[in-house]
C-alpha positions in Angstrom: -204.3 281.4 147.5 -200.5 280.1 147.8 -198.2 281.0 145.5 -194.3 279.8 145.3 -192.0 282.4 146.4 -188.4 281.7 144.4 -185.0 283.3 144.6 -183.1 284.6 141.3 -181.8 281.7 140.9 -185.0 280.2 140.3 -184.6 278.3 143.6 -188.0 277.3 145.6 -188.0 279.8 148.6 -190.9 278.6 150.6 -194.5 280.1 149.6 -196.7 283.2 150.1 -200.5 283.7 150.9 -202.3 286.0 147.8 -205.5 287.3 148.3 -208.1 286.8 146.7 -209.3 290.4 147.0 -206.5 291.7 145.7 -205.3 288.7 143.1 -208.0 286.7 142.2 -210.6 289.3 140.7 -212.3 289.1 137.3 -210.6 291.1 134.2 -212.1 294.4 133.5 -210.5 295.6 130.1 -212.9 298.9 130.4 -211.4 299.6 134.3 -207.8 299.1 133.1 -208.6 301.3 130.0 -209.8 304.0 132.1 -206.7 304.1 134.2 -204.4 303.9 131.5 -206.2 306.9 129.9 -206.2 308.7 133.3 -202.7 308.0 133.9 -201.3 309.2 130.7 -203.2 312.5 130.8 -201.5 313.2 133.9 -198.7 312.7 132.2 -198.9 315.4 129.0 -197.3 318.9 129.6 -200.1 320.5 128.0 -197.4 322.9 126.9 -198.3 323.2 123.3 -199.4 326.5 121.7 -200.0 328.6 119.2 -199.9 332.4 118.8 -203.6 334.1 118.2 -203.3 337.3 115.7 -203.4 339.4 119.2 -199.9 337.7 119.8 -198.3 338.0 116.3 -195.7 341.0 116.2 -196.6 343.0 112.7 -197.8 346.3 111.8 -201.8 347.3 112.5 -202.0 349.2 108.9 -203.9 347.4 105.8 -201.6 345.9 103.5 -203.6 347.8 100.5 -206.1 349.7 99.8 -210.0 348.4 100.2 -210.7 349.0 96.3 -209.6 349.5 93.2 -206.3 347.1 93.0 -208.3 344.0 92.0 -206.9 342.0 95.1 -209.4 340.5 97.8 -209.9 342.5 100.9 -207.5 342.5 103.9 -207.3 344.1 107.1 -204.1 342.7 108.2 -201.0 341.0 107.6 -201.3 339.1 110.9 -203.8 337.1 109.2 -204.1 333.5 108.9 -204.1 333.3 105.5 -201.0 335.4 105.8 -197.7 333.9 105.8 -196.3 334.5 109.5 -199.4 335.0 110.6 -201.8 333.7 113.5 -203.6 330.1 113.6 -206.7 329.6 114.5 -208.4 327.3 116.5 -205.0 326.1 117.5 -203.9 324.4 120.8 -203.6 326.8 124.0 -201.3 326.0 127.4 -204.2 323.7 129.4 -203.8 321.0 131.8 -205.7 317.2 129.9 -205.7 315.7 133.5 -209.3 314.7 134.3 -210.4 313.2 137.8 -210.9 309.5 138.4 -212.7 308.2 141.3 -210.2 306.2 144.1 -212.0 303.4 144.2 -211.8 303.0 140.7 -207.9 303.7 140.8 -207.6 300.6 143.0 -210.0 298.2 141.3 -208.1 298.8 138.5 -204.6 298.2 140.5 -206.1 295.1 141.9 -207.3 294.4 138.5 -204.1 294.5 137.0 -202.2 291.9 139.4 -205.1 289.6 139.3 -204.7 289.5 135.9 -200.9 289.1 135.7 -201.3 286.2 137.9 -203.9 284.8 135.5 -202.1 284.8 132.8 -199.0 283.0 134.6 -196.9 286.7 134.8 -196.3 287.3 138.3 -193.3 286.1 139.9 -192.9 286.1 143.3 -188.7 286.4 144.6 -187.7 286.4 148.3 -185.4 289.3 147.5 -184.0 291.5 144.9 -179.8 291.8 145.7 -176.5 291.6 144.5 -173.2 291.9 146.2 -171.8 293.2 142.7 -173.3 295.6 139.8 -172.4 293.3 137.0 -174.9 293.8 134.6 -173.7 291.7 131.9 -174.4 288.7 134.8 -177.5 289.9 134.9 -179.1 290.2 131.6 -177.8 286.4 131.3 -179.7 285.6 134.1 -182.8 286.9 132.7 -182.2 285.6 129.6 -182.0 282.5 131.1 -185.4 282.8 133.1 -187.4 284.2 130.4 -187.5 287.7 131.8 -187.0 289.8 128.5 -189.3 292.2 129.6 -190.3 293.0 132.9 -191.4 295.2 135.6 -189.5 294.4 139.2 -191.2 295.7 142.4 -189.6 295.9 145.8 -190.2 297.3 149.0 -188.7 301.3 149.2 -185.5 300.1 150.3 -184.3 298.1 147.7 -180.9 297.5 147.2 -178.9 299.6 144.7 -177.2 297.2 143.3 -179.9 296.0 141.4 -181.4 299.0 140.6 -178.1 300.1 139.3 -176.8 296.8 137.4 -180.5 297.2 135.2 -180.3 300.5 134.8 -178.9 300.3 131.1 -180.9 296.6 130.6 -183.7 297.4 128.3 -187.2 296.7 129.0 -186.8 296.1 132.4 -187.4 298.7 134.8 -187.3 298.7 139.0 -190.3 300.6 141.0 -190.6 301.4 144.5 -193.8 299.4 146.0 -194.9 302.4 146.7 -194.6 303.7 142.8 -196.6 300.8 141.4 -199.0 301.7 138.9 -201.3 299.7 136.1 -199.9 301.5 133.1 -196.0 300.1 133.9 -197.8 296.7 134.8 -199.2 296.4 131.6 -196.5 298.1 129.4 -194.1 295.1 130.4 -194.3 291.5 129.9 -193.8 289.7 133.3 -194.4 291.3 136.8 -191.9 290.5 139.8 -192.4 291.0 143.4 -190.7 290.6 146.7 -191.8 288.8 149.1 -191.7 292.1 151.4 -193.3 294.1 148.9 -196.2 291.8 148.2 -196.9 292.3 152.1 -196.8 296.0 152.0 -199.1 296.0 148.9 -201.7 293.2 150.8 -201.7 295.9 153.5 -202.4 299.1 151.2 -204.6 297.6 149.1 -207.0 295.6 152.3 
């Protein structure tokens, strides 16, 4: 299919060939919900813990006598019931990533542009550059085209002046072709892609 390529000024650039393979598939809410959930799994620390009554500092002697004081039985003040003492059942140090099959990973990729294009989201720009970080200019700009909130992706060397005049614009965030991913796709209103980055991706994605 052929798409319009513009500039940031919202000048016509010529046109690009999409295809359908990649842009034109079906949506598959449950393939794009299985990504997303793989994806942000990857993501935790698992870091979160609690200390079991083996790891609670405190003396090993019974805080009273078995009988006789008219208090329930206890064996230790590391208890749970205790104050300062363990918790049970409670979170350990584990890893929450699970696997995902690669053919799944880009279906749901492929899944994801198809449906920004769909929808009337994708953008394709001949180039992402700016002889000046002015990033007043720019938010105006976007403001101006409607790009409140949006994902840009250009090829690895994109130039810094962009990167760095958006750096403090919220919403709007600048990924390597090579970073794309569905979960910063769908997080963000409108997707735009270079013309050289759309060719890189055609290529990875055959």
């Amino acid at each position: 299919m052929k798409v319009k390529v513009v500039s940031l000024e919202k000048s016509k650039a010529g046109s690009i060939n999409l295809e359908e393979a990649i842009f034109g598939l079906p949506l598959r809410s449950d393939i794009l919900q299985r990504m997303v959930t793989w994806q942000l799994a990857k993501r935790r620390s698992g870091t979160h813990k609690t200390k079991g009554v083996s790891e609670i500092r405190g003396t090993t002697a019974k805080p009273h006598k078995q009988k006789g004081t008219g208090r329930a039985r206890a064996g230790t003040r590391r208890a749970p019931q205790m104050r300062g003492g363990a918790v049970i059942f409670g979170p350990v140090v584990r890893d929450h990533s699970h696997k995902l099959p690669k053919k799944v990973r880009r279906l749901a990729l492929k899944t994801a542009l198809s449906a920004k294009l769909a929808e009337g989201k994708l953008e394709i720009v001949e180039e992402l550059k700016l002889t000046e970080i002015k990033t007043s200019m720019l938010a105006r700009k976007f403001s101006d085209l409607g790009w409140n909130s949006a994902l840009f992706i250009d090829s690895p060397d994109f130039d810094t002046n962009f990167s760095k005049a958006t750096a403090n614009l919220p919403n709007i965030d600048v990924v390597p072709e090579s970073g794309i991913n569905v979960y910063d796709i769908l997080r963000r209103d409108t997707l735009i892609i270079t013309r050289s980055a759309v060719e890189r991706l055609q290529e990875r994605l055959q």
